[in-house]
DRENDO-1510 file (C-alpha; in Angstrom, 1 decimal, always signed):
<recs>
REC; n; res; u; v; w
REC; 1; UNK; +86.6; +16.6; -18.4 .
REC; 2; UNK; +85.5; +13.6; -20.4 .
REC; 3; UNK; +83.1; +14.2; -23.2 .
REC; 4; UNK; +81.0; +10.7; -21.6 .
REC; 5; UNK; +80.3; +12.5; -18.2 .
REC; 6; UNK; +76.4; +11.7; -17.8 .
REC; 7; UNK; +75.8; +9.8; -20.9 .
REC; 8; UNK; +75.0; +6.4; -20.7 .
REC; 9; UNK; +75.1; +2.8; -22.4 .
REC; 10; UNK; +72.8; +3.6; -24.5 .
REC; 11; UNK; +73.6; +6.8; -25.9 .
REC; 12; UNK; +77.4; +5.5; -26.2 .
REC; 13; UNK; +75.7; +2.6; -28.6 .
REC; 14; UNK; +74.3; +5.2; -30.1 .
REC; 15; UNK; +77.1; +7.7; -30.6 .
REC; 16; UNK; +79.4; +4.4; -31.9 .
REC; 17; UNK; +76.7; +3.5; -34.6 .
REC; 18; UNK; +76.9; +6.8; -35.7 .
REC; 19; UNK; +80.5; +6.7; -36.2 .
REC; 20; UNK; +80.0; +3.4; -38.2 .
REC; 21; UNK; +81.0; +0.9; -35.3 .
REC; 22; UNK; +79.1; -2.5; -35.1 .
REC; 23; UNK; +77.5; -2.6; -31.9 .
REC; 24; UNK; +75.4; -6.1; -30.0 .
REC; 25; UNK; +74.2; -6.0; -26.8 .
REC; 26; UNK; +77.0; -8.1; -25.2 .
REC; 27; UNK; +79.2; -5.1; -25.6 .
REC; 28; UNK; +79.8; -3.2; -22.0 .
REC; 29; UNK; +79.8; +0.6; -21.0 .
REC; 30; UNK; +84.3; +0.3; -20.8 .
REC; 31; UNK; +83.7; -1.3; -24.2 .
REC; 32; UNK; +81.6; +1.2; -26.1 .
REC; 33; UNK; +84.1; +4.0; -24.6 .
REC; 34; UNK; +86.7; +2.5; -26.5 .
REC; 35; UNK; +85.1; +1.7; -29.6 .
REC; 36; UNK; +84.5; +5.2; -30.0 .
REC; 37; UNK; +87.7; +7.2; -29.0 .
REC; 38; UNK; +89.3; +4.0; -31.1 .
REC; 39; UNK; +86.6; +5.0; -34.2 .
REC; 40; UNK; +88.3; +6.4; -37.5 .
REC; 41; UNK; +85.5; +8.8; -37.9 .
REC; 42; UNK; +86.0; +9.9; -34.5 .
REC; 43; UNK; +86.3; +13.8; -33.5 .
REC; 44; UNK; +86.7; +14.6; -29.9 .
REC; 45; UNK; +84.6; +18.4; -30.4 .
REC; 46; UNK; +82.0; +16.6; -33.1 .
REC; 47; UNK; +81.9; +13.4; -30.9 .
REC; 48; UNK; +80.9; +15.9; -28.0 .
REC; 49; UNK; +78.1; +17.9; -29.2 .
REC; 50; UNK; +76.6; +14.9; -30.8 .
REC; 51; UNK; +76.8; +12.8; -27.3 .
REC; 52; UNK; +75.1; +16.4; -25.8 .
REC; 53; UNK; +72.4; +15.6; -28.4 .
REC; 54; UNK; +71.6; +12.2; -28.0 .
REC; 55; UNK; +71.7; +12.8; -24.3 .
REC; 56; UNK; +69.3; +15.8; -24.6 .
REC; 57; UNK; +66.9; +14.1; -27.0 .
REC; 58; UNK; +67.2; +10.9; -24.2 .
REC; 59; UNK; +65.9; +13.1; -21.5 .
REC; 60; UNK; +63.3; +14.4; -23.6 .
REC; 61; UNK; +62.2; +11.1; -24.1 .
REC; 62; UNK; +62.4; +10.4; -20.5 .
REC; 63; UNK; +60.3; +13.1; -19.4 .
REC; 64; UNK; +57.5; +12.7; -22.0 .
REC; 65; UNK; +57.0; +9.8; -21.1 .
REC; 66; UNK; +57.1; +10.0; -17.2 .
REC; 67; UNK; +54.8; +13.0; -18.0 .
REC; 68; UNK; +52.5; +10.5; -20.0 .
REC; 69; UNK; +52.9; +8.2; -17.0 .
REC; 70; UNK; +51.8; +10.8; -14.8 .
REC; 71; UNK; +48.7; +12.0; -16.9 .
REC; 72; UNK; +47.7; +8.4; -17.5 .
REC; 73; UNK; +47.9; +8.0; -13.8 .
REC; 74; UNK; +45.9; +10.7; -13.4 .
REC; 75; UNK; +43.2; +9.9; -15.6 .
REC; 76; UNK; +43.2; +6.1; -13.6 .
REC; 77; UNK; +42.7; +8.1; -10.7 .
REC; 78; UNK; +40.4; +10.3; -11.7 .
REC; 79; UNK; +38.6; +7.3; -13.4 .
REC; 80; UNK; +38.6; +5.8; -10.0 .
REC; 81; UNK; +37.0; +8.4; -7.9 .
REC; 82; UNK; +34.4; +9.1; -10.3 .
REC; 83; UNK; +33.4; +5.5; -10.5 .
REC; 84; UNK; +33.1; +5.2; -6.7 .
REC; 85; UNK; +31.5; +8.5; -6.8 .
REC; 86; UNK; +29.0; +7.2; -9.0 .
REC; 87; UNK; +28.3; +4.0; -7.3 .
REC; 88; UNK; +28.1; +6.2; -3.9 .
REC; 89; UNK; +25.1; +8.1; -6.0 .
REC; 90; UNK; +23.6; +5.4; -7.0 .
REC; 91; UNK; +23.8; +3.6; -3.4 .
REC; 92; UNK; +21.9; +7.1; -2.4 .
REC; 93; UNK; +19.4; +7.2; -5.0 .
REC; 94; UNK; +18.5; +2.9; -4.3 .
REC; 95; UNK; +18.8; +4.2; -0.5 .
REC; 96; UNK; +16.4; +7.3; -1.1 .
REC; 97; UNK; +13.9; +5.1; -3.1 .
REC; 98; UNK; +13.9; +2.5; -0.3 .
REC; 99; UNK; +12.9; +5.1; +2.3 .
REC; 100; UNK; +10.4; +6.6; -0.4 .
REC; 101; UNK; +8.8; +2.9; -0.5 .
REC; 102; UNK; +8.8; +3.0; +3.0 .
REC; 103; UNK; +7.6; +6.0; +3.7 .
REC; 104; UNK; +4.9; +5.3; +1.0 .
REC; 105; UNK; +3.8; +1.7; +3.0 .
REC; 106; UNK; +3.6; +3.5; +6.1 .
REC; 107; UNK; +1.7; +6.3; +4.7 .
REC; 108; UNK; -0.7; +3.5; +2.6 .
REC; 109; UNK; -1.3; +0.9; +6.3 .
REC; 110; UNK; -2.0; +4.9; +8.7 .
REC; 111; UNK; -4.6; +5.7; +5.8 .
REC; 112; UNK; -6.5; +2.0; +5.8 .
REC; 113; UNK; -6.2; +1.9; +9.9 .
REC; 114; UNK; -7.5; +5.5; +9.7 .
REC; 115; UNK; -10.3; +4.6; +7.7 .
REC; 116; UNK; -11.6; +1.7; +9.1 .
REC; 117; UNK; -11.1; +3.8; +12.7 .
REC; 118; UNK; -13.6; +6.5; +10.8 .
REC; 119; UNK; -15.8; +3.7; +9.7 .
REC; 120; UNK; -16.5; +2.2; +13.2 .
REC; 121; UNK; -16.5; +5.8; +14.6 .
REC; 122; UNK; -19.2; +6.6; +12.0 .
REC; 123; UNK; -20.8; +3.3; +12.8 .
REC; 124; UNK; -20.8; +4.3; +16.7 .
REC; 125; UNK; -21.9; +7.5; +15.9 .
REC; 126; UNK; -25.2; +6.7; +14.3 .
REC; 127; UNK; -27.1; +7.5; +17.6 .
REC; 128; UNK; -28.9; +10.2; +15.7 .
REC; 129; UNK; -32.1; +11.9; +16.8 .
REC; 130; UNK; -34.6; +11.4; +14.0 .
REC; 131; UNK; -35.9; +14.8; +14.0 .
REC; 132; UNK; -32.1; +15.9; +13.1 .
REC; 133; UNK; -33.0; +13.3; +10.0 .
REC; 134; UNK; -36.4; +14.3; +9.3 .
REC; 135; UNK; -37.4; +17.7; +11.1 .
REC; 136; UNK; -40.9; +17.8; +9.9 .
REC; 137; UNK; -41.5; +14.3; +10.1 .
REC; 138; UNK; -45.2; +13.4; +11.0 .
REC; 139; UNK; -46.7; +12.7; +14.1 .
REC; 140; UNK; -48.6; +10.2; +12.7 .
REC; 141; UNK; -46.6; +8.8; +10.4 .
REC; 142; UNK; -43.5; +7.9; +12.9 .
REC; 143; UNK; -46.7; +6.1; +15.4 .
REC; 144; UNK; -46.1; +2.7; +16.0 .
REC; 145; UNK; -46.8; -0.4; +18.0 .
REC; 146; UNK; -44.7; -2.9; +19.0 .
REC; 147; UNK; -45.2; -7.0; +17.8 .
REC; 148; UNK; -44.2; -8.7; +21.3 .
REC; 149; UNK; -44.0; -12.7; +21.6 .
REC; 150; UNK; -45.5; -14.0; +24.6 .
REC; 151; UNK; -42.7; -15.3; +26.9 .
REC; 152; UNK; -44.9; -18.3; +27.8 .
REC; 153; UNK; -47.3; -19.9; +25.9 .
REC; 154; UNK; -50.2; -19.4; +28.7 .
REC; 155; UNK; -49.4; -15.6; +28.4 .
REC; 156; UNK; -52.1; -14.1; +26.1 .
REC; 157; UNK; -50.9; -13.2; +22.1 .
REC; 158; UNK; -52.7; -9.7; +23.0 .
REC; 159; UNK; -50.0; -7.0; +23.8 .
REC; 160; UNK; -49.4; -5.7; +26.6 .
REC; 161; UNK; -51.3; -2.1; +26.9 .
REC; 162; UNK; -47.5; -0.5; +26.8 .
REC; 163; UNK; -46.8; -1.8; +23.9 .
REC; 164; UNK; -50.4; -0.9; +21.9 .
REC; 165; UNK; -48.7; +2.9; +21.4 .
REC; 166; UNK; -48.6; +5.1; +19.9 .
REC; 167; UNK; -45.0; +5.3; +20.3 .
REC; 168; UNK; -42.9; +7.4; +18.3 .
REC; 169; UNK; -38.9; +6.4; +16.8 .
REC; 170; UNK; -36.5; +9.1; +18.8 .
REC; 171; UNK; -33.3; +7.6; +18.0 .
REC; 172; UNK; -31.9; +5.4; +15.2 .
REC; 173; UNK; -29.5; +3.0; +16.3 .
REC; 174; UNK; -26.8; +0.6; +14.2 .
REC; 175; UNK; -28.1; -2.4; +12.9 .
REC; 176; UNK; -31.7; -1.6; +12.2 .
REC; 177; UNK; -32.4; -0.8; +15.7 .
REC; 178; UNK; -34.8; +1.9; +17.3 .
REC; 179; UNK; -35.5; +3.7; +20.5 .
REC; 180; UNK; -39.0; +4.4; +20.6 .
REC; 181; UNK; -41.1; +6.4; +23.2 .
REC; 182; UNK; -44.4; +6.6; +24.2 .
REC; 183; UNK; -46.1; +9.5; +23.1 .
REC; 184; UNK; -49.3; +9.3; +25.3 .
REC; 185; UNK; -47.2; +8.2; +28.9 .
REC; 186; UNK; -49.2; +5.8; +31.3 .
REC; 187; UNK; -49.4; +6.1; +35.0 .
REC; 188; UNK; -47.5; +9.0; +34.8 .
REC; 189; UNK; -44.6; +7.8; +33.2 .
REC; 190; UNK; -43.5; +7.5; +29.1 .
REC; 191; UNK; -42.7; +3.9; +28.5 .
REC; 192; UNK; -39.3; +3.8; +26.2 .
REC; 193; UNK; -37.3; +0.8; +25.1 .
REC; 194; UNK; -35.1; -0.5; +22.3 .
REC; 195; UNK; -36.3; -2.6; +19.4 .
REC; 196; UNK; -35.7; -3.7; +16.2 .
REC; 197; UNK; -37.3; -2.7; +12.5 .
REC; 198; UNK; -38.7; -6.1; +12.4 .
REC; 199; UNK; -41.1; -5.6; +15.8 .
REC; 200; UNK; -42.6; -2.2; +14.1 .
REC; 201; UNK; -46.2; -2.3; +13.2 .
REC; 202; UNK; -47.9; +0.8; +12.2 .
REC; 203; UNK; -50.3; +2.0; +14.7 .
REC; 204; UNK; -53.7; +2.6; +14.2 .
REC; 205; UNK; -56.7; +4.1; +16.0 .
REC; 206; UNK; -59.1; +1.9; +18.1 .
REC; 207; UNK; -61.9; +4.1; +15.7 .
REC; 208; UNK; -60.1; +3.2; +13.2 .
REC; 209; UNK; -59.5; -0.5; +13.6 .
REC; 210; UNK; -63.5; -0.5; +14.5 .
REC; 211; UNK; -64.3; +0.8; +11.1 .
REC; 212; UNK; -62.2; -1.8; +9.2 .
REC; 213; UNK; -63.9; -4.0; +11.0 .
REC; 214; UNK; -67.3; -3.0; +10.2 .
REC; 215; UNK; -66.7; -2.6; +6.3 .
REC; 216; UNK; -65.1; -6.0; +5.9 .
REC; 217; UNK; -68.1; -7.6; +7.6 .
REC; 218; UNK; -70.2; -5.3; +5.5 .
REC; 219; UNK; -68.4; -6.3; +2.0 .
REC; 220; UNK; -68.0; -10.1; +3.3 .
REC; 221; UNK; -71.1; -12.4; +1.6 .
REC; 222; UNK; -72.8; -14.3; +3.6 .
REC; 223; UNK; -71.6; -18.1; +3.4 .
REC; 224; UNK; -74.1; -20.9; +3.7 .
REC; 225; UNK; -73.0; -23.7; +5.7 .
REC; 226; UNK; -74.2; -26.8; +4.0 .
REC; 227; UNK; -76.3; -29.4; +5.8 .
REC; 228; UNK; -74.6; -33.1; +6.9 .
REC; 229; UNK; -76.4; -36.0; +7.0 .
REC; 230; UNK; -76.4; -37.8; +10.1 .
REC; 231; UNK; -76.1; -41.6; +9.0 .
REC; 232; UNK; -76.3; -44.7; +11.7 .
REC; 233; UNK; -73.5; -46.8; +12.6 .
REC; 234; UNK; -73.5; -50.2; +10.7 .
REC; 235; UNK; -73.9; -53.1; +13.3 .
REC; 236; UNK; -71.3; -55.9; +12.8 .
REC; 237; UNK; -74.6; -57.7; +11.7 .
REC; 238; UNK; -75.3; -56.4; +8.8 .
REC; 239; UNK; -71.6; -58.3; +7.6 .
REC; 240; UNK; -72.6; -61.3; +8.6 .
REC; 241; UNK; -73.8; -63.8; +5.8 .
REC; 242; UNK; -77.3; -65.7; +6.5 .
REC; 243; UNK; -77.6; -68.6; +7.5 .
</recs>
C-alpha cells in the first residue's frame, strides 16, 4: 500500500518541505509524489508516520473549524430568533398599549355620555314635592298670589279672584317654575296651575292690606295744594301800537 493513500496536495507540500525540497504552487499532486520518494532525506517508515501526522493534525484542523462553523452558525441562528422574538414582544406590548388606549377612550366618551345622561335625568327628575324639601314648611310662609297681565288692555289690571290666593307651591319644577294650588278651593274646586318665580307675590290678608292702608294715611302729612291764579287772555289789542 502506498504511504500517500488519503493524504493530499497539501500535506505532500508539506511532507516535501520537511524533507528539504523547494516547493511553489505550480507544482502538481504526481509532482510532489516524486519529489519526495526522489528526496535524499527520504525514509519510506519515517516518511509514513510523518504523512500520518500531518494528515491527523489536517483533520483536526478541519473539524475545529467546521465545529467553529457550526457554533458560529448557531449563535447567527440563535441571534436570529431572539431578535424576531423580541420584535414579536415588542409588536405585543405596542399592540397591548393600543388596546389599553382604546379601551381607556371608550371607557373616558361611556363616562361623559353617562354623565351628561345623569345630568338631564337629574334635571327631569326635579319634579319634587316641596314638603319632601321643606317638611315643616309654613302655611303661611309658602301663601302666594299670582301677578297676572291683562290679556287685553280693556280687561281690568285687578286679578282675577283665582288668582288673589292664598295658593300654596306643591311642586318645584326645572327652570324656576312652580305648581301652585289653591289652598281655600272656589266653587267647589282647587284652582292649580304652573307659573314661574317671577309671577310670585306674597299674599297678604284683606285685614291686613286694610291696616296698611290705614297707618300710611295716618303717618302721611297732609299736603296743601297751593292756590293758581286765574289770569285773562290778552286780546290781540293790547299788541297793537296807537295810533
Amino acid at each position: 500500500m502506498s504511504i500517500f493513500a488519503g493524504a493530499r496536495k497539501c500535506d505532500l507540500k508539506i511532507l516535501a518541505e520537511e524533507l528539504g525540497e523547494t516547493v511553489n504552487d505550480s507544482h502538481k499532486l504526481k509532482d510532489l509524489k516524486k519529489m519526495i520518494l526522489a528526496s535524499k532525506e527520504y525514509d519510506e517508515e519515517s516518511a509514513k508516520e510523518w504523512l500520518n501526522t500531518i494528515v491527523n493534525e489536517r483533520k483536526e484542523r478541519e473539524g475545529n473549524q467546521r465545529r467553529n462553523e457550526e457554533i458560529q452558525m448557531a449563535e447567527r441562528k440563535l441571534k436570529e430568533e431572539q431578535e424576531i422574538s423580541e420584535r414579536r414582544r415588542q409588536d405585543e406590548i405596542a399592540e397591548r398599549k393600543r388596546k389599553h388606549e382604546m379601551e381607556f377612550e371608550l371607557q373616558k366618551i361611556r363616562l361623559e355620555t353617562e354623565g351628561r345622561s345623569l345630568n338631564s335625568n337629574s334635571v327631569a327628575n326635579q319634579n319634587v314635592n316641596i314638603t319632601q324639601i321643606k317638611p315643616k314648611l309654613n302655611v303661611k310662609e309658602t301663601s302666594w298670589q299670582l301677578r297676572r297681565k291683562p290679556n287685553t288692555t280693556s280687561e281690568s289690571t285687578k286679578p282675577q279672584p283665582r288668582y288673589q290666593g292664598p295658593m300654596v307651591a306643591t311642586h318645584v319644577r326645572p327652570s324656576d317654575k312652580y305648581r301652585i294650588s289653591q289652598l281655600e278651593p272656589r266653587n267647589g274646586r282647587p284652582y292649580a296651575t304652573m307659573v314661574l318665580v317671577s309671577q310670585l307675590k306674597a299674599w297678604r290678608s284683606q285685614n291686613e292690606d286694610d291696616d296698611d292702608s290705614s297707618t300710611n294715611s295716618n303717618n302721611e302729612p297732609e299736603m296743601q295744594r297751593s292756590k293758581r291764579t286765574v289770569r285773562k287772555p290778552l286780546r290781540y289789542g293790547d299788541f297793537m301800537p296807537d295810533r
